[in-house]
VEXLOMAR-703450 format. One record per atom (N, C-alpha, C, O): x, y, z. Coordinates in steps of 0.2 Angstrom, whole numbers, plus 2048, in hexadecimal, padded with zeros to 3 digits. Atoms other than C-alpha are relative to their C-alpha. Example, Ala and Ser with C-alpha at 12.3 -4.5 7.8 and 13.67 -1.06 7.14 Angstrom:
2
8047FA800 83E7EA827 804806800 809805803 7FC7FA7FF 8447FB824 7FC805803 7FF80B804 
END
This chain:
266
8017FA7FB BEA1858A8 7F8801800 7F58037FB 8098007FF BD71868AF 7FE809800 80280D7FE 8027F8803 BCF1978AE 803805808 80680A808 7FE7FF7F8 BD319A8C3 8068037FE 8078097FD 7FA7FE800 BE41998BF 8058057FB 80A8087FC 7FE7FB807 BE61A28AF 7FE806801 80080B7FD 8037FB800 BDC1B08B7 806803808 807809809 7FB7FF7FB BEA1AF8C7 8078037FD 80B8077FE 7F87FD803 BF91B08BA 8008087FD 80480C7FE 8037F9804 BF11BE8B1 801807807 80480C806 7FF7FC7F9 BF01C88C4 808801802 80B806805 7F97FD7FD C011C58C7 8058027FB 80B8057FD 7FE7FD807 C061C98B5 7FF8087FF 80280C7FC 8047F9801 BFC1DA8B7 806804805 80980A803 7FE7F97FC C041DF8C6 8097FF801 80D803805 7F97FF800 C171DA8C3 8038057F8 8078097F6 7FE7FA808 C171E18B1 7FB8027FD 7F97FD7FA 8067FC802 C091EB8AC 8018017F9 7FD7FF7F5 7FE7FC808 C121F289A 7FD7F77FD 7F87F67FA 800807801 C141DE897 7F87FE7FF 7F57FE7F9 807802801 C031D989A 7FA8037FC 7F48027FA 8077F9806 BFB1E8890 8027FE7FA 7FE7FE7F5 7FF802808 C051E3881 7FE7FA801 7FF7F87FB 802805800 BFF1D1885 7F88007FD 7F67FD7F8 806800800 BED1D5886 7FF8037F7 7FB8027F3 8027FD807 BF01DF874 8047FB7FA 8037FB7F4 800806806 BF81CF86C 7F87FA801 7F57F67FD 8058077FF BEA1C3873 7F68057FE 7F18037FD 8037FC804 BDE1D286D 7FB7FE7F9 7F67FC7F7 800801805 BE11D185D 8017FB7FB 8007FC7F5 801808803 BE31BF85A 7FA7FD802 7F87F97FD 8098047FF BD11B9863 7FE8047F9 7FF8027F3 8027FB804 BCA1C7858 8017FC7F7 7FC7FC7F4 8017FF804 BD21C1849 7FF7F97FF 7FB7F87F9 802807801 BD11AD84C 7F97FF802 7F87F9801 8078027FF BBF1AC850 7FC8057F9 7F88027F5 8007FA806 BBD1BC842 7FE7FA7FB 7F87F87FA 7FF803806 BC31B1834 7FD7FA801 7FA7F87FC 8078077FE BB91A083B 7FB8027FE 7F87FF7F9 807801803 BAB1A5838 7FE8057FA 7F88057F8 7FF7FD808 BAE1B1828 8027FB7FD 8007FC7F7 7FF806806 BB31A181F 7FA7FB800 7FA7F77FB 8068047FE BA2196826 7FC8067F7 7FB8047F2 8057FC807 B981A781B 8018017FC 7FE8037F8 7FC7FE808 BA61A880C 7FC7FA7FD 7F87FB7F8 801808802 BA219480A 7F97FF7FE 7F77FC7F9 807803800 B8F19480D 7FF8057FB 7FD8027F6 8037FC806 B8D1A2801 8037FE7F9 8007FF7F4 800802808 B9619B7F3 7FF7FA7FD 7FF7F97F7 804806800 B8E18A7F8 7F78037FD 7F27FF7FC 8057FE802 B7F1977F3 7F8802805 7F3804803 8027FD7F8 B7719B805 802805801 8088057FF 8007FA802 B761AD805 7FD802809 7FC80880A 8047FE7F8 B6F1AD819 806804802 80580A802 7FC7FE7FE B7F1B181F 8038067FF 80480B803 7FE7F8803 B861BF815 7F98057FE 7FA80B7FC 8067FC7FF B741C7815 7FE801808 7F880380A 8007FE7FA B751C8827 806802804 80780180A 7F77FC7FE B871D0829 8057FC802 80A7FF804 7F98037FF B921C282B 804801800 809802804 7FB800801 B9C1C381F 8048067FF 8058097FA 7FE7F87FD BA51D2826 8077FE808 8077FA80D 7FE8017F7 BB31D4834 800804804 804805808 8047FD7FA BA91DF83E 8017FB805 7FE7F5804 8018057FC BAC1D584F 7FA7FF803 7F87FA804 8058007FF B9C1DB855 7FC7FA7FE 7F97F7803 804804803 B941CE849 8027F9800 7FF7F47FD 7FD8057FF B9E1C184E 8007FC807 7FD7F7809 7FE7FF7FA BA31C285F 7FB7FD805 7F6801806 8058017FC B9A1B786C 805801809 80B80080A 7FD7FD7FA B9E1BC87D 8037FD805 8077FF808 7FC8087FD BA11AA885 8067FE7FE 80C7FD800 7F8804805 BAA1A2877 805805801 80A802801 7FD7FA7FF BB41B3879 8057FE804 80A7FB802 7FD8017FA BB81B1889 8057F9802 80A7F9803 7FC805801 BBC19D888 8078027FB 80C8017FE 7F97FF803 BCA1A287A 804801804 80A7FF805 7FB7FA7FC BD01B0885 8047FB807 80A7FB808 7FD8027FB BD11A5894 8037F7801 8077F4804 7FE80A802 BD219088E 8058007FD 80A7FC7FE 7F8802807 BDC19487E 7FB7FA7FB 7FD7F57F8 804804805 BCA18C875 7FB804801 7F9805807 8077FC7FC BBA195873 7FB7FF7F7 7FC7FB7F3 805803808 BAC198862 800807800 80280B804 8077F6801 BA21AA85C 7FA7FC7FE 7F97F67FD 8097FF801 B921AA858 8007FC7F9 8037FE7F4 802804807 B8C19D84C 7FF8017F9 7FA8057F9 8027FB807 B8A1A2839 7FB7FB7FE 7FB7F57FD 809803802 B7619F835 8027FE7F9 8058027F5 800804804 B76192828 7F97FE7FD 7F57FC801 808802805 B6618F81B 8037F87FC 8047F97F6 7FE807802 B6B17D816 7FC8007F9 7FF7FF7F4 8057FF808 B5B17E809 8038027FA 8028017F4 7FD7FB807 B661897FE 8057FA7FD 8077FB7F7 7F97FE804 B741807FB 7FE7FB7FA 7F87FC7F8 802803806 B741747EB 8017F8803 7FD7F3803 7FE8067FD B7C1657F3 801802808 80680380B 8008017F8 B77165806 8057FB803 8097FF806 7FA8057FD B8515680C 8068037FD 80B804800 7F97FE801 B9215D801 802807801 808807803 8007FA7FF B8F16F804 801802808 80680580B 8027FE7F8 B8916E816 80B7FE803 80E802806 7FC8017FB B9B16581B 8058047FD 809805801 7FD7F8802 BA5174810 800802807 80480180B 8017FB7FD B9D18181A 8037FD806 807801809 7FE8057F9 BA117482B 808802801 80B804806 7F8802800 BB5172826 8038087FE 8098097FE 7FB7FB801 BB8185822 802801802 808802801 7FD7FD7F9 BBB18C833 8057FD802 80A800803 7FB8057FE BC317D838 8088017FA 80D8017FC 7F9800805 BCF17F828 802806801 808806801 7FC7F87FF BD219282A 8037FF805 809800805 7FB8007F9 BD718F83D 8077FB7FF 80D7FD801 7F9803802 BE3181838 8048037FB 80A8047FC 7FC7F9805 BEA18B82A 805804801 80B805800 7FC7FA7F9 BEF199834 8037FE805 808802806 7FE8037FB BF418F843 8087FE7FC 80D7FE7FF 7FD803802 BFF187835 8058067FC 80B8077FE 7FC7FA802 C0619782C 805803807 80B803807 7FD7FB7FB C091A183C 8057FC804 80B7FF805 7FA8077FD C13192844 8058007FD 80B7FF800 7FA802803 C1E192836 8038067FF 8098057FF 7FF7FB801 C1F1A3834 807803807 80D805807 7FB7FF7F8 C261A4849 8067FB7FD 80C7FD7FD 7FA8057FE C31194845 8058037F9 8077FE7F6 7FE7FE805 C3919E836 804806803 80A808800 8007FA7FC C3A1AE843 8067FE803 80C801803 7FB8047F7 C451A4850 8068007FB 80B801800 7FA7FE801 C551A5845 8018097FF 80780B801 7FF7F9800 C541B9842 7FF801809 80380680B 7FF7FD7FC C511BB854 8037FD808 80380080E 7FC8027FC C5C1B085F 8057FE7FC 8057FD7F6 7F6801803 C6F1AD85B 8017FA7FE 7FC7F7801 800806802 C7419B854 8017FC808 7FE7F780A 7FD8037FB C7D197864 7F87FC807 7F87F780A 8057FE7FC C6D19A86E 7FA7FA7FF 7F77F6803 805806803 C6118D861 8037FB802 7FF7F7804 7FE8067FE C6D180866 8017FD806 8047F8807 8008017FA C6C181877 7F97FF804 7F4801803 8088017FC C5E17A884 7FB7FE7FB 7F68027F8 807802803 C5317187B 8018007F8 8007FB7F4 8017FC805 C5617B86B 7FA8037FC 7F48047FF 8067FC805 C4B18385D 7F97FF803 7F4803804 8068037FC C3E179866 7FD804804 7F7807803 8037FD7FA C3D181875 800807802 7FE80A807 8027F97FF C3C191871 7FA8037FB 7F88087F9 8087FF805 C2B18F866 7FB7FC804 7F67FB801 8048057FF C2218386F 7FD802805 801804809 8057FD7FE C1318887A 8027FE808 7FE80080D 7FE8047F9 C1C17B88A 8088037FF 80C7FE802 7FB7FF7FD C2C18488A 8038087FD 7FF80D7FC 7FF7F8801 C35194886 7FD8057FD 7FD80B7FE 8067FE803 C2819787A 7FC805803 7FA80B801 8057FD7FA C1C199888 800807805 7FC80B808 7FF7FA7FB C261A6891 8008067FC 7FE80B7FE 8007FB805 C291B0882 7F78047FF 7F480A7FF 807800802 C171AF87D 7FB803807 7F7807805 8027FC7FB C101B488F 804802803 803800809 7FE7FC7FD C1A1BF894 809802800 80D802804 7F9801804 C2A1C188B 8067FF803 8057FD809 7F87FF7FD C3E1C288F 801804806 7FF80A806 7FC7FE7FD C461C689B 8088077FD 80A8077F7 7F97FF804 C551D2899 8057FD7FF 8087FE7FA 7FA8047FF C621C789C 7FF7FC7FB 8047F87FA 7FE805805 C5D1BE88D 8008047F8 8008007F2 8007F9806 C5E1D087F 8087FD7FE 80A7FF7F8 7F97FF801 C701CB880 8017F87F8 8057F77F3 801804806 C6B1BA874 7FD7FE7FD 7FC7F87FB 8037FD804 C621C1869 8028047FA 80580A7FA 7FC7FA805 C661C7858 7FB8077FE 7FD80D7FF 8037F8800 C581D2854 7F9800807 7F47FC806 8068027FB C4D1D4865 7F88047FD 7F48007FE 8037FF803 C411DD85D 7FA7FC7FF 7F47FC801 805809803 C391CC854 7FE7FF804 7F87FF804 8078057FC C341C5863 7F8803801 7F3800803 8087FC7FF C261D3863 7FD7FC7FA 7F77FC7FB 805800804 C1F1CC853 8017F57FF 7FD7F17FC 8008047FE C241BA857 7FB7FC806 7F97F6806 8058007FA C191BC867 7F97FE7FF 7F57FA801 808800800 C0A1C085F 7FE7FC7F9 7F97FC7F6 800806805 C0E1B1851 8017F9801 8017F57FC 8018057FB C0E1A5860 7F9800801 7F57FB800 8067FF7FD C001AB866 7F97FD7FB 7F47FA7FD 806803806 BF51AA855 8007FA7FF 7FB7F77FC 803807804 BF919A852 7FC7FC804 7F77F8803 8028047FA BF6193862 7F7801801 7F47FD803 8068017FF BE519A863 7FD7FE7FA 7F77FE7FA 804803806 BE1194851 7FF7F8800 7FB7F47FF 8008077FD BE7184857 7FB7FC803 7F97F7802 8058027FA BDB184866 7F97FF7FC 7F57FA7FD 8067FC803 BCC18D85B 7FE7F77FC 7F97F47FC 803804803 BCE17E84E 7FF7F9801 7FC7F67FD 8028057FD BD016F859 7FA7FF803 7F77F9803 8078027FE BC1172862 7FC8017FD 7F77FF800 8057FF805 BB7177854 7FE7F77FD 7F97F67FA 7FF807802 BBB16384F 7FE7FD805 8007F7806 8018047FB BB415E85E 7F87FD7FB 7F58007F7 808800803 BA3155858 7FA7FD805 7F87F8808 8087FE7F8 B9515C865 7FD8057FD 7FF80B7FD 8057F9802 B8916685F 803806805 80780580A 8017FE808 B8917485A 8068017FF 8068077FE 7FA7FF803 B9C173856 8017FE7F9 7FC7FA7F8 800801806 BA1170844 8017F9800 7FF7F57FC 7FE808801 BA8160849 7F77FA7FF 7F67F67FC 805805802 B9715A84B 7FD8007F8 7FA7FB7F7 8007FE803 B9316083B 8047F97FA 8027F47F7 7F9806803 BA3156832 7FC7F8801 7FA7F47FC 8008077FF B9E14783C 7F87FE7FE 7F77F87FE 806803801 B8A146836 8018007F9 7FE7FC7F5 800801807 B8F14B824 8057F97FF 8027F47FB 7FC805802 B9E13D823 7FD7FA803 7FB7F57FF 8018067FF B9913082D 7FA7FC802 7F87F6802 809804800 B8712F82F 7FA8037FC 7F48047FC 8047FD806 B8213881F 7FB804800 7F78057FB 8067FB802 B77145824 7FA7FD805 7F5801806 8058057FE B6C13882D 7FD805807 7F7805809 8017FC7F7 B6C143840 8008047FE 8048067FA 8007FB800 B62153840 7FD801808 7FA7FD80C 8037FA7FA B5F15E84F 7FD804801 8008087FE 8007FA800 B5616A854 802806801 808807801 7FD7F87FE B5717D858 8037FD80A 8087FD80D 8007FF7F9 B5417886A 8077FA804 80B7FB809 7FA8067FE B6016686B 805807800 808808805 7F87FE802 B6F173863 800805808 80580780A 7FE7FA7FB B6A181874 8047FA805 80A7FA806 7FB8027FC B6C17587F 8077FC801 80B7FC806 7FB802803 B7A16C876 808804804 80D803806 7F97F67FF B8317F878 8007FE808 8057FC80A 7FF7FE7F7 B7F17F88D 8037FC800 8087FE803 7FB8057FE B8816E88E 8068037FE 80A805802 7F87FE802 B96174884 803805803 809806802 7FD7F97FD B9818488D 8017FE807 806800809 7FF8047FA B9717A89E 8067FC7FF 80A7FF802 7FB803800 BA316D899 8078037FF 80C800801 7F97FD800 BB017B893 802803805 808803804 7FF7FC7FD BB01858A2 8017FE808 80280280D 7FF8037FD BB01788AE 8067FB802 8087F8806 7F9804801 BC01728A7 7FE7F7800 8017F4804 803807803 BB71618A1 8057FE7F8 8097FA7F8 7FC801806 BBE16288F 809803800 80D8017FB 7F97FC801 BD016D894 8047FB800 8097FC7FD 7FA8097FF BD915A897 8007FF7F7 8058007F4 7FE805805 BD5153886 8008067FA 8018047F4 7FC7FC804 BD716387C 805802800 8088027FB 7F87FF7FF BE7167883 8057FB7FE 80A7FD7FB 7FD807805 BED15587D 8028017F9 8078007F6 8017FE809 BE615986C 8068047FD 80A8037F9 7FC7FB803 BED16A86A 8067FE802 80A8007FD 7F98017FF BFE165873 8047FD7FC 80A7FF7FB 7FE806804 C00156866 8008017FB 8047FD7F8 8007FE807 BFB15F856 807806801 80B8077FC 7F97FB801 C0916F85B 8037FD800 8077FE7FC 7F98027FF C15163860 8037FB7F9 8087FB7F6 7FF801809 C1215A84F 8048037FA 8088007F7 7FF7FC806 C13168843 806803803 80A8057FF 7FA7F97FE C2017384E 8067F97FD 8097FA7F8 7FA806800 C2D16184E 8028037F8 8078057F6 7FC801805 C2A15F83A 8008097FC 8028097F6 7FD7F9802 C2B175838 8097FF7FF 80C8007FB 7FA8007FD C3B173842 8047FB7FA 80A7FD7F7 7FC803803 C41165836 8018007F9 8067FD7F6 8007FC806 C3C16D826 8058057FF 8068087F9 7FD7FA800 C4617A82B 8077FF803 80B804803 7FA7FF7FF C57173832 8017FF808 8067FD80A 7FF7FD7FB C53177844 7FF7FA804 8017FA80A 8018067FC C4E16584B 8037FE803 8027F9807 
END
């Protein structure tokens, strides 16, 4: 969904249920807040105990959003479903081991978003028998299709039930807190595939000069600005929305199958 169309849903979302979309805006709140938060609080946990001290002497490591929060990347989250915060100033001089260190601090974010992406997922697919009826998991689709971001999932997730379906539910309740454990995964999902992407200044490129070409490619300040204006052009252009939608599609569809199959519900 391009950002046009997502800002047409949201209008007609606004003005058919108001309550609805005011508690949507306070699930998708508090999860940008807390997925871009903990991305970049685990970059200055890592660089400082790699011995870089830049970070947490310039208020990083804090979840003050203020000190995080870039108002672009913000926005892509809000409106892509992938986006960044504000980079954590790294002193590479400090650490002990530059290649080994450097790709730590590269792989934290990335590993907190999948982490979380991977918790919260299981957490929803553990929810779905307390809050739908047995008869209900084995119908349409199954367990499937009521977590999955391309089908029941998605309507619960933007913009929940209807009444007509309180009657197959055991506790309605749960969907509120199933809602907003869709939501978080899915944008830790987004947060930490595109951070894997390898383009300046994303971590991916980071990964890919420590792993595969050993450190050998430095850039400037000025390569990594322009780097940023291309990447912020190509997201917003919907240049990259094709083959991260792929990505992310391929990796939920993954882990929700082998959730579902760890758990009985496949």
């Amino acid at each position: 969904m391009g950002i046009l169309s997502r800002l047409e849903a949201y209008g007609r979302w606004l003005t058919s249920d108001p309550f609805g979309f005011l508690l949507y805006l306070i699930y998708l709140s508090v999860a940008v807040l807390a997925t871009l938060i903990l991305h970049e609080m685990a970059h200055a946990y890592v660089a400082y105990r790699c011995g870089d001290p830049t970070a947490k002497m310039l208020g990083r490591l804090t979840l003050n959003p203020a000190k995080h929060l870039d108002p672009i990347g913000t926005a892509c989250l809000v409106l892509l479903g992938f986006g960044w915060a504000k980079p954590v100033p790294v002193n590479p001089r400090n650490f002990e081991n530059y290649r080994r260190d450097d790709f730590l601090v590269s792989v934290a974010g990335i590993t907190v978003n999948l982490t979380l992406f991977i918790l919260s997922l299981s957490l929803a697919v553990g929810l779905n028998s307390f809050l739908w009826r047995p008869e209900v998991l084995a119908y349409n689709g199954g367990a499937k299709a009521f977590l999955s971001s391309d089908g029941v999932g998605y309507a619960i997730l933007c913009g929940g039930l209807g009444p007509e379906y309180i009657d197959f539910m055991r506790h309605p309740w749960v969907q509120y807190i199933q809602r907003f454990l869709l939501l978080f995964a899915y944008l830790n999902l987004g947060v930490g595939i595109f951070n894997l992407m390898p383009f300046p200044p994303l971590d991916g490129f980071h990964l890919l000069n420590d792993i595969l070409l050993k450190g050998k490619l430095t850039l400037n300040a000025q390569t990594f600005q322009i780097a940023h204006i291309i990447l912020m052009v190509l997201c917003f252009t919907g240049a990259l929305g094709g083959i991260l939608n792929f990505l992310t599609g391929a990796v939920e569809d993954a882990v929700l199958n082998l959730l579902l199959m760890l758990t009985g519900h496949a």
